[in-house]
C-alpha positions as CSV (number, residue, x, y, z in Angstrom):
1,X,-33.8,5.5,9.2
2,X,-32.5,8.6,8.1
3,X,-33.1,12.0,9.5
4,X,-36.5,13.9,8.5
5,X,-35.9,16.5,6.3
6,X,-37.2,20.0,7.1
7,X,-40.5,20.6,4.7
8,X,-39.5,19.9,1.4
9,X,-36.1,19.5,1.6
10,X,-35.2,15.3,-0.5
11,X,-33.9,13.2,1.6
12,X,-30.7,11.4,0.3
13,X,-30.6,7.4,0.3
14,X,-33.8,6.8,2.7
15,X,-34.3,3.2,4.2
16,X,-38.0,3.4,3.3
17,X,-37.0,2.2,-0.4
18,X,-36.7,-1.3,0.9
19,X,-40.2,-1.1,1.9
20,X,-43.0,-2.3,-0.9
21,X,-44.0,0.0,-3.7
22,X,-47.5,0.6,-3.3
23,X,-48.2,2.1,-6.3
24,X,-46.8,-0.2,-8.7
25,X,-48.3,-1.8,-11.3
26,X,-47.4,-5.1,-10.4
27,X,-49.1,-5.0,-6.9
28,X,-52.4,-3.5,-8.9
29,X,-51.5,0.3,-8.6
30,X,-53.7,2.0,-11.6
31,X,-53.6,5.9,-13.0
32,X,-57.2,6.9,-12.5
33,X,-57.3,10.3,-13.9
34,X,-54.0,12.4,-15.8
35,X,-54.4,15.9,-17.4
36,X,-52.9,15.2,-20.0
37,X,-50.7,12.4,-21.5
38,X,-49.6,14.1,-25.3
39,X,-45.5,12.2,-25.1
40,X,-46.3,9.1,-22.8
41,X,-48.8,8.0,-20.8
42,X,-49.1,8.5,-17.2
43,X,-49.1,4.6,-17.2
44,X,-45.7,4.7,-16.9
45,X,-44.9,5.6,-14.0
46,X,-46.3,3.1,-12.3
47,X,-44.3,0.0,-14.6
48,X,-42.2,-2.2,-11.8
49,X,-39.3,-1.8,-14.5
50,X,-36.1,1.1,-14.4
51,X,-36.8,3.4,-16.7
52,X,-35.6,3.1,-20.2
53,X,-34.1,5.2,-22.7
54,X,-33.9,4.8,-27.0
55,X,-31.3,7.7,-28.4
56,X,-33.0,7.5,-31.9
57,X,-36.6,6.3,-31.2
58,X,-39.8,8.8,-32.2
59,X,-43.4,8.5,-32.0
60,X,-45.9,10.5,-34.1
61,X,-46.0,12.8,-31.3
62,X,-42.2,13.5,-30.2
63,X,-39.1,11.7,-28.8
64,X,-40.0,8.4,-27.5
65,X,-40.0,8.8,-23.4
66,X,-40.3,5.7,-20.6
67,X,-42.5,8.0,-18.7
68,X,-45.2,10.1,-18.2
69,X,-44.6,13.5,-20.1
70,X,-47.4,16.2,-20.8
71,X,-47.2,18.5,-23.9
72,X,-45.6,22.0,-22.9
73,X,-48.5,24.2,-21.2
74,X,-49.8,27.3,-23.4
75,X,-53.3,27.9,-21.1
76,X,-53.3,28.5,-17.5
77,X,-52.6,25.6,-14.7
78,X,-50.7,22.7,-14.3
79,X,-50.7,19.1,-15.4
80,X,-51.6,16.3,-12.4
81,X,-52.4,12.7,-12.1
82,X,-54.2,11.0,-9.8
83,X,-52.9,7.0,-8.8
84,X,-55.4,4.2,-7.2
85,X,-52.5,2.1,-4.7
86,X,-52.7,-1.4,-5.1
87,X,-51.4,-1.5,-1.7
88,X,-53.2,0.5,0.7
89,X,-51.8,1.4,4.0
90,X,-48.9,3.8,5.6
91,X,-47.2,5.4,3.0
92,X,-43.4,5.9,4.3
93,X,-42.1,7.5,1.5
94,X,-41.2,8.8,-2.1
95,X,-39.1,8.4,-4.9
96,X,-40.0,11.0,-7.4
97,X,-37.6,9.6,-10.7
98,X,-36.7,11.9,-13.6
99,X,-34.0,9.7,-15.2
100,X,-33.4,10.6,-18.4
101,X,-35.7,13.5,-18.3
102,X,-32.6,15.7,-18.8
103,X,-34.3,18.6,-20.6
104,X,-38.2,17.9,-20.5
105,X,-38.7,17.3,-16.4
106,X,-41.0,19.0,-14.1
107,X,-39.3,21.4,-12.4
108,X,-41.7,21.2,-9.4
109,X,-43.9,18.6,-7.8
110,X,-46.1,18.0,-4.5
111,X,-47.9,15.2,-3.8
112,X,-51.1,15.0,-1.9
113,X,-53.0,11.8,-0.5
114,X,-56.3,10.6,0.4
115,X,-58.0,7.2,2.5
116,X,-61.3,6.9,0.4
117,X,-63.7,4.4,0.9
118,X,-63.8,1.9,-2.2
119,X,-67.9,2.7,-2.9
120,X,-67.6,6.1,-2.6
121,X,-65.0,6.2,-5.2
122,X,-66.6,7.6,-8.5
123,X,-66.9,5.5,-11.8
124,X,-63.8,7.0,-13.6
125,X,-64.2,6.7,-17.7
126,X,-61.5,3.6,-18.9
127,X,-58.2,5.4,-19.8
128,X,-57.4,2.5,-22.4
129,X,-54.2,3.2,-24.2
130,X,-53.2,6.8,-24.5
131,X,-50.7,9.2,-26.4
132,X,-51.2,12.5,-27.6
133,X,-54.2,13.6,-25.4
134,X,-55.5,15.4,-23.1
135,X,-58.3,14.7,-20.4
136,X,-62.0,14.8,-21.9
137,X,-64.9,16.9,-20.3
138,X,-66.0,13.4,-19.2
139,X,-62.5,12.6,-17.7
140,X,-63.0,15.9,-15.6
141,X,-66.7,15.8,-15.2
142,X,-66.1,12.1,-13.0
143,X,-63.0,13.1,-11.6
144,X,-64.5,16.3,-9.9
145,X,-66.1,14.2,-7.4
146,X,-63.2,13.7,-5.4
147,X,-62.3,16.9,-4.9
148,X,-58.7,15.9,-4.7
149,X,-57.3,19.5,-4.6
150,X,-58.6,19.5,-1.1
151,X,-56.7,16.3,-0.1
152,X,-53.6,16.6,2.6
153,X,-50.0,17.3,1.6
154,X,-47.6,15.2,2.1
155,X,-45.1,16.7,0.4
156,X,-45.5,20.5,-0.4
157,X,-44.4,22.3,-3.7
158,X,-40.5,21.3,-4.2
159,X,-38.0,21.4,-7.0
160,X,-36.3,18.8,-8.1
161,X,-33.2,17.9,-8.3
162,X,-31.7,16.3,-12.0
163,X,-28.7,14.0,-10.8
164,X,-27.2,11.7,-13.3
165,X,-29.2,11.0,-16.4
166,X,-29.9,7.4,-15.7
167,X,-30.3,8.1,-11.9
168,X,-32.0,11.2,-11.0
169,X,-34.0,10.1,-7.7
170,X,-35.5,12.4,-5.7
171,X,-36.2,11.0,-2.5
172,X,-39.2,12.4,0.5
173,X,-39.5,10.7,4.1
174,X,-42.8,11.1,4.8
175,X,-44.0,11.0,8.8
176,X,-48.1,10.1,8.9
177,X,-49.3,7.0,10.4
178,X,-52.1,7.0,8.4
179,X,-53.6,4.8,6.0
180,X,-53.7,6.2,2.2
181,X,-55.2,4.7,-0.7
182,X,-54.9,7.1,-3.5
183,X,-52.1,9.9,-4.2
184,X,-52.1,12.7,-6.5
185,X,-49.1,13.6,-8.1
186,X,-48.8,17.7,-9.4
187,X,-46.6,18.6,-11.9
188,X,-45.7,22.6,-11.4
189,X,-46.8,24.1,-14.4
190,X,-45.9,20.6,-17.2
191,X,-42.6,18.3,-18.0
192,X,-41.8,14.6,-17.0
193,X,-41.9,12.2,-14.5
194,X,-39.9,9.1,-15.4
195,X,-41.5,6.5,-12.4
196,X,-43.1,7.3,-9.2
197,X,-42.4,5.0,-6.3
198,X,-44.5,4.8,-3.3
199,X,-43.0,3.2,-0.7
200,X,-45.0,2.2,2.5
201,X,-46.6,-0.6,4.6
202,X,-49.7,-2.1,4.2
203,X,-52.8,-2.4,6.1
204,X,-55.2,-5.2,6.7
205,X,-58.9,-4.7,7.9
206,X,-58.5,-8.1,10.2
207,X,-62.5,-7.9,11.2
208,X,-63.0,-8.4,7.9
209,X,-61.3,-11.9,7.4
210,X,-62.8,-15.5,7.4
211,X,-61.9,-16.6,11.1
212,X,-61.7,-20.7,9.9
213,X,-59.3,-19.3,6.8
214,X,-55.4,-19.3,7.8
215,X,-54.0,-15.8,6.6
216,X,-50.3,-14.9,6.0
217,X,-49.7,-12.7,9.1
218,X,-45.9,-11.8,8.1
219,X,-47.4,-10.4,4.4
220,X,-46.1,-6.9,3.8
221,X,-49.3,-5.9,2.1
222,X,-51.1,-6.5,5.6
223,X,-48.4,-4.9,7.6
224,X,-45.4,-7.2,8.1
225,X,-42.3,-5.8,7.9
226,X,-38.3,-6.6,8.8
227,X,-37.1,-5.1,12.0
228,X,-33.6,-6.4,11.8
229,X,-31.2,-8.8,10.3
230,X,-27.7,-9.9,9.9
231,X,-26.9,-9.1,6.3
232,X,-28.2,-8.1,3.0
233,X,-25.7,-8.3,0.4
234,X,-27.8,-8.8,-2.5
235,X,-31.5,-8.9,-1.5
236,X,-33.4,-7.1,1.5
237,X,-35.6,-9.4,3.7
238,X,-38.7,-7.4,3.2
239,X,-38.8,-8.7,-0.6
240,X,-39.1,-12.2,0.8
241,X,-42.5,-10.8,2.9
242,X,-43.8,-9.1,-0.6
243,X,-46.6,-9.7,-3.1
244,X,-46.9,-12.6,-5.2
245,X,-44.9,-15.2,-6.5
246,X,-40.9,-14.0,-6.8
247,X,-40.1,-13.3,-10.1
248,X,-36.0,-13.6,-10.7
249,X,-33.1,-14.5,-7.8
250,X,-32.7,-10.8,-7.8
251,X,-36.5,-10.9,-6.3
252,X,-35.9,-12.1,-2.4
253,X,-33.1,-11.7,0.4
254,X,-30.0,-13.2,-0.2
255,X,-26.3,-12.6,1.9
256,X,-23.1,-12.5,1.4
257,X,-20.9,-15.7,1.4
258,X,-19.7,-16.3,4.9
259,X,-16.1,-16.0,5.3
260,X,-15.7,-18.3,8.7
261,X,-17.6,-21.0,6.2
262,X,-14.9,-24.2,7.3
263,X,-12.6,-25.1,4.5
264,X,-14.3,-28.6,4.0
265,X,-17.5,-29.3,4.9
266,X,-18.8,-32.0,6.9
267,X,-22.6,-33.0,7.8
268,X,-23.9,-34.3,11.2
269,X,-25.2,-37.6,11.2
270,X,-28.6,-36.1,10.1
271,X,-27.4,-34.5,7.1
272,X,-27.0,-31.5,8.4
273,X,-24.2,-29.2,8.1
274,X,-21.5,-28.3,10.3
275,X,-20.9,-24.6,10.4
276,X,-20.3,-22.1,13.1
277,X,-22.3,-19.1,11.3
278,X,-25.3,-18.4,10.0
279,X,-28.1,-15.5,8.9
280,X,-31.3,-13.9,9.8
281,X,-33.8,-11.8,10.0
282,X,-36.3,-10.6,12.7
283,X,-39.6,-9.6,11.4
284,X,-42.5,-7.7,12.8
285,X,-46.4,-9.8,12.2
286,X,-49.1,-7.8,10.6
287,X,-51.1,-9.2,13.5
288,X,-50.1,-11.3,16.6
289,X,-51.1,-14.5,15.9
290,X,-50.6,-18.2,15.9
291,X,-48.8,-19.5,13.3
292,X,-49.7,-23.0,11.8
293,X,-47.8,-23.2,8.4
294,X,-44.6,-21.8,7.3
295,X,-43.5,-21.9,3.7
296,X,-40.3,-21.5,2.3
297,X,-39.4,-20.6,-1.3
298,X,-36.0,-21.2,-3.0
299,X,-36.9,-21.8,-6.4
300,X,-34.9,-19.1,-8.0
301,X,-32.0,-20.0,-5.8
302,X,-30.7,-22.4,-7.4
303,X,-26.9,-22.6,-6.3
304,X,-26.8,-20.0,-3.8
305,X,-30.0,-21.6,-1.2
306,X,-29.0,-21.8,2.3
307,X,-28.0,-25.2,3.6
308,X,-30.6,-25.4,6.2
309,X,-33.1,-23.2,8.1
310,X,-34.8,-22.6,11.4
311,X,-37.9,-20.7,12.6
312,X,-38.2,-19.2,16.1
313,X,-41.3,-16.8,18.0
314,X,-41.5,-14.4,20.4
315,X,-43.9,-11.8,21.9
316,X,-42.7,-8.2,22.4
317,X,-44.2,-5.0,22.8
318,X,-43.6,-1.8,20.9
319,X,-40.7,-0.9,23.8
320,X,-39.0,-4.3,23.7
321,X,-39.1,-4.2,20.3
322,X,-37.6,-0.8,20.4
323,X,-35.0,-1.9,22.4
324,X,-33.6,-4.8,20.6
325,X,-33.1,-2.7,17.4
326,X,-30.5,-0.4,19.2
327,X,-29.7,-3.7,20.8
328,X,-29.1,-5.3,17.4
329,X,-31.5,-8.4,18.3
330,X,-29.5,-9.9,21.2
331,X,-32.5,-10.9,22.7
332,X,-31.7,-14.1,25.2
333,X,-32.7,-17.9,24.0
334,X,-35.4,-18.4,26.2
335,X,-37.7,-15.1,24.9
336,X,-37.8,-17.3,21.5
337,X,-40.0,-20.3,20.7
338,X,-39.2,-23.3,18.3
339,X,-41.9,-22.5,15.5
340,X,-39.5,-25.2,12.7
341,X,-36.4,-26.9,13.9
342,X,-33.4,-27.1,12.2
343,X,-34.4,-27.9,8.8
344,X,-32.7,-29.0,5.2
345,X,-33.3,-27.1,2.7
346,X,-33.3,-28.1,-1.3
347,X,-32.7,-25.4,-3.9
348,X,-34.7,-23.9,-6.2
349,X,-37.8,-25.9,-4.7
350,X,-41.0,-24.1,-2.6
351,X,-40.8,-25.8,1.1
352,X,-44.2,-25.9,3.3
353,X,-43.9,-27.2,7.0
354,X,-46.2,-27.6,9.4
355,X,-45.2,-25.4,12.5
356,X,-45.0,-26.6,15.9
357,X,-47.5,-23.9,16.9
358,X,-50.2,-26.2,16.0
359,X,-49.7,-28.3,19.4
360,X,-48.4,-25.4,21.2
361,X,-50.8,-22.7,20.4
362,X,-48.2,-20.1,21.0
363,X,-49.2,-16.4,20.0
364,X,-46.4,-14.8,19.0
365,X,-45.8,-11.1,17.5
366,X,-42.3,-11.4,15.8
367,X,-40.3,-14.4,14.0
368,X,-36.9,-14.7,13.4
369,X,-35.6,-16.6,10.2
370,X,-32.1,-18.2,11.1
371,X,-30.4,-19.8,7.8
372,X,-27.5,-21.6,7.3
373,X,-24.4,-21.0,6.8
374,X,-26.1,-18.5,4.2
375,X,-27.7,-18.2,0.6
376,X,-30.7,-16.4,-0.4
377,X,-34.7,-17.3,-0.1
378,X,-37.5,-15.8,-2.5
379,X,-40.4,-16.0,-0.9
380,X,-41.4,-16.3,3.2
381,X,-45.0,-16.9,4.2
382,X,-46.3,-17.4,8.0
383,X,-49.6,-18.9,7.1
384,X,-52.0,-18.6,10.7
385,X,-54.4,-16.9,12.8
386,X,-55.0,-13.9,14.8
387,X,-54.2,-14.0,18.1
388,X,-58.2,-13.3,19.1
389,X,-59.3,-16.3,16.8
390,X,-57.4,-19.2,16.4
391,X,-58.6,-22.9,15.7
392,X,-57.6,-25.5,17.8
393,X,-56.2,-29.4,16.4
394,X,-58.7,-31.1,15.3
395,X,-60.7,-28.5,14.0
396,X,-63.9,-29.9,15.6
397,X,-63.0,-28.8,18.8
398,X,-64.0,-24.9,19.9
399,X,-62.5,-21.9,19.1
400,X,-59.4,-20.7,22.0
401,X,-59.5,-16.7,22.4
402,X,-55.5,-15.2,23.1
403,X,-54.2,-12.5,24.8
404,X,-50.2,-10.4,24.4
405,X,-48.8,-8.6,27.0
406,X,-50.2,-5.0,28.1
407,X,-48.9,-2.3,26.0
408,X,-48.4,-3.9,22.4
409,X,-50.3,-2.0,19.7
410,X,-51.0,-4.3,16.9
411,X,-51.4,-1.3,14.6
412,X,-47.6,-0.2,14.3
């Protein structure tokens, strides 16, 4: 992770934009309330899609934009929007894009957030499709009642920076662990705002859940997250943890060929291959837990899937786990359980095993992903229980109550 920045100072290249975008539409992230949206709709920001640009396309109201861009203030204030997360939890981060936004971006922003309670949250007035407008006395009149000028700052009034006019990213680490579930973005005084990224990890209310209902305990969106792996050529190994179905090969963790790959391969009398190398990637549960399924999804991969994989437990607390990232996972054999052996592999196929956890009722708080020799993978899911509620084989037979080691805080 890179250094924080002193207050409002962007931070260059952060790790947190391998983390899920919170905000995006395609996780359920929704503009609640804008100022005004007179050249393009506040919409935009949130689309899961670059930014765009058309050198000869108009609308009625001005140059065509692929972003939010409010008319050029003549009356006192300043424009502001107000997003709904589709992902709520610990926001880590954000990316604050003006690409091609050359002449017409804001020259100032801050961002503040709030954790609101979803029936407390006022009936906002349906935004519909919008272009040359400005808020209605309705709009303000609902949007009042959150009082969002009061929320906290998590970034603080800050220029920003215009880089190249496809990549103009301005980055902000953001150090809070708590949970968020609405941000309001201020424009200082008007201009444009290309996307809005908000990078974080999610959080799960686990009191809340059906105890007798498996749940995906690696799932970003409830508070997964990678720790560690061995390479990322093409893909990070959080996208495998994200929302949905993947979408493309580029949506997933893939590597880098493996040079030490043997000229000719060979296959042990199981099918298997031979090689010396192979991949992976540690990641953190959302909650301790008992895994009882794990499903594997290569369907995009469809001549670049790994050969075989493997899936392996442990239990760690927030030191250990500490410790083996400067360590760089070289955490001896017998710390790690056998959740899947050695396993085939097909491409471009969705893979659902049953874990060994089911006879070994083994809480674990971390699993490691091993594939081989390499490849890529769309889609992970560790399908289980909580570690305080897990259901014994058959299900007829009572409840069995778990316990981790002293010091591990499930909320990290």
């Amino acid at each position: 992770m890179a250094d924080l920045p002193r207050e409002g100072k962007v931070a260059r290249s952060p790790d947190f934009i391998q983390l899920i975008d919170m905000a995006s539409e395609s996780v359920g992230g929704k503009i609640l309330f804008a100022t005004d949206d007179f050249f393009a709709p506040a919409e935009n920001l949130l689309k899961s899609a670059g930014p765009r640009f058309k050198e000869r396309e108009f609308t009625e109201f001005g140059k065509w934009t692929d972003g939010w861009e409010t008319r050029r203030r003549r009356v006192p204030g300043h424009d502001w929007c107000i997003v709904k997360l589709g992902v709520q939890g610990m926001i880590r981060g954000f990316d604050v894009d003006i690409s091609y936004f050359t002449g017409d971006y804001a020259p100032r922003i801050s961002i503040q957030a709030a954790n609101l309670e979803e029936e407390k949250e006022p009936e906002m007035p349906q935004r519909g499709g919008r272009a040359g407008v400005a808020a209605t006395p309705a709009e303000w009149e609902a949007v009042a009642q959150l009082r969002s000028d009061g929320w906290e700052s998590l970034v603080p009034m800050t220029e920003l920076r215009p880089g190249k006019p496809a990549s103009s990213h301005n980055y902000f680490l953001v150090n809070s662990l708590q949970k968020w579930t609405h941000v309001r973005l201020n424009l200082f005084p008007d201009g444009g705002v290309a996307r809005l990224r908000v990078y974080g990890i999610g959080h799960k209310d686990w009191t809340a859940t059906d105890p007798k209902e498996p749940l995906d305990l690696a799932a970003i969106a409830c508070g997964g997250a990678c720790v560690g792996f061995s390479d990322a050529r093409f893909g990070h190994p959080n996208r495998m943890i994200g929302v949905g179905q993947p979408v493309s090969v580029g949506d997933g963790w893939e590597t880098a060929r493996r040079p030490d790959r043997p000229p000719v391969l060979q296959s042990d009398e199981d099918g298997v291959l031979r090689v010396p190398g192979h991949e992976w990637a540690v990641f953190r549960l959302a909650h301790p837990g008992v895994i009882t399924q794990i499903e594997i999804d290569t369907r995009y991969f469809k001549g670049n899937a790994p050969a075989s994989c493997s899936l392996d437990g442990c239990v760690l607390t927030t030191q250990e786990e500490e410790d083996m990232i400067k360590q760089k996972w070289d955490l001896p054999a017998h710390r790690w359980k056998a959740l899947l052996p050695v396993t085939q592999l097909s491409p471009g196929e969705s893979h659902v095993f049953d874990s060994l956890t089911l006879e070994l009722q083994d809480v674990v708080t971390h699993a490691r992903l091993t594939i081989a020799p390499d490849g890529g993978v769309g889609r992970l899911r560790l399908r289980g229980f909580p570690s305080s509620i897990c259901l014994l084989r058959p299900r007829e037979r009572p409840m069995m109550r778990f316990s981790v080691k002293p010091g591990f805080k499930s909320s990290l």
